[in-house]
N, C-alpha and C positions, 0 to 999 in steps of 0.2 A: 802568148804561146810559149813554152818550155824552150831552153834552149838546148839541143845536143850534146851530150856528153862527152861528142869526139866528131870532131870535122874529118871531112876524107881529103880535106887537103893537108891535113898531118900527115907525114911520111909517117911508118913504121919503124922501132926503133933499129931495127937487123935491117941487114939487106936483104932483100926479096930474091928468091931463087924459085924458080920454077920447074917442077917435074911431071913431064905431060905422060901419061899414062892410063890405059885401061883396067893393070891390074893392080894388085898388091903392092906399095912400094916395101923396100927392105932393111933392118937394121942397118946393111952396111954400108946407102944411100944415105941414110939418116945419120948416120957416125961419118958418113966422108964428108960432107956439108960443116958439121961442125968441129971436124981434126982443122977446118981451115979459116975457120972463124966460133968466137964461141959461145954466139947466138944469128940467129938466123929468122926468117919471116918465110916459110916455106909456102908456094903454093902449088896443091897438086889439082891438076887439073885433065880432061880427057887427053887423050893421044891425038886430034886431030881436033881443026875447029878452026876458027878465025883466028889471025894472031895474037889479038885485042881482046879475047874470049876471059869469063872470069873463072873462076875458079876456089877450091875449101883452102883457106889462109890461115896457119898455125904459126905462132910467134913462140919459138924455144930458145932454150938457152943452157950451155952445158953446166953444170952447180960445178961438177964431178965427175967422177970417171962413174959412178953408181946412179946419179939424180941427174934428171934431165926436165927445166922447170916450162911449162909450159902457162903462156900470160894472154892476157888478152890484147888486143889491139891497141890499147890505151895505155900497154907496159903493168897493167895488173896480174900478180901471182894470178894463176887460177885451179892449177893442180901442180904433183909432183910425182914424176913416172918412173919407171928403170927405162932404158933401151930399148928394151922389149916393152913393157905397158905405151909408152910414146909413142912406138911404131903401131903397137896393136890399136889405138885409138885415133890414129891419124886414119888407117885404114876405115878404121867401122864410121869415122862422123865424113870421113868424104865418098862413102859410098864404096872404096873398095872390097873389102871384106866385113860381111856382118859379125859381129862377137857379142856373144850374149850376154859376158859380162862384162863388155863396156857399155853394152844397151842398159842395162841393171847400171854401173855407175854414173854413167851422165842422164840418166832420169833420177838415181837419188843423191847426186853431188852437185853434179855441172849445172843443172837445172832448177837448182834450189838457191843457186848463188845470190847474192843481197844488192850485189855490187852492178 
């Protein structure tokens, strides 16, 4: 049998920050998380639930005051966003807001990946 590419007993390389919510979260959420650290393992998850509930895990990292690089769980580049593209993708892959063209990117980028 194949063995796993990545145990879930590896911590993430950021610290894990949790923002529980129903809607949209906001660039300025997104830029306060990382004016104080400058990567992070963000998970946004409902507004109510168990405490222990899981939730969409986005591993960022600030490049720049322009590029905000977004990795996989394993510390792999996987894209590179503005502010805005980061937030708008964070929204649409955890269900807060639909965008159609991140629906259009992550079917002909995210999901093409080798890795």
């Amino acid at each position: 049998m194949p063995k796993p590419k990545y145990s879930l007993s590896q911590q993430p390389r950021f610290p894990v920050v949790t923002i529980d919510t129903d809607g949209p979260i906001s660039e300025e959420q997104i830029a306060g998380l990382l004016a104080r650290s400058p990567g992070a393992t963000v998970c946004v998850r409902s507004a109510r639930g168990h405490a222990n509930r899981g939730g969409y895990f986005f591993s960022v990292w600030k490049q720049d005051e322009t590029a905000y690089l977004l990795e996989t769980i394993e510390g792999t580049p996987a894209a590179t966003f503005s502010l805005s593209g980061l937030v708008r993708f964070i929204n649409h892959a955890s269900g807060r807001r639909f965008d159609a063209e991140m629906l259009d990117y992550c079917q002909n980028v995210i999901n093409f990946r080798g890795d």
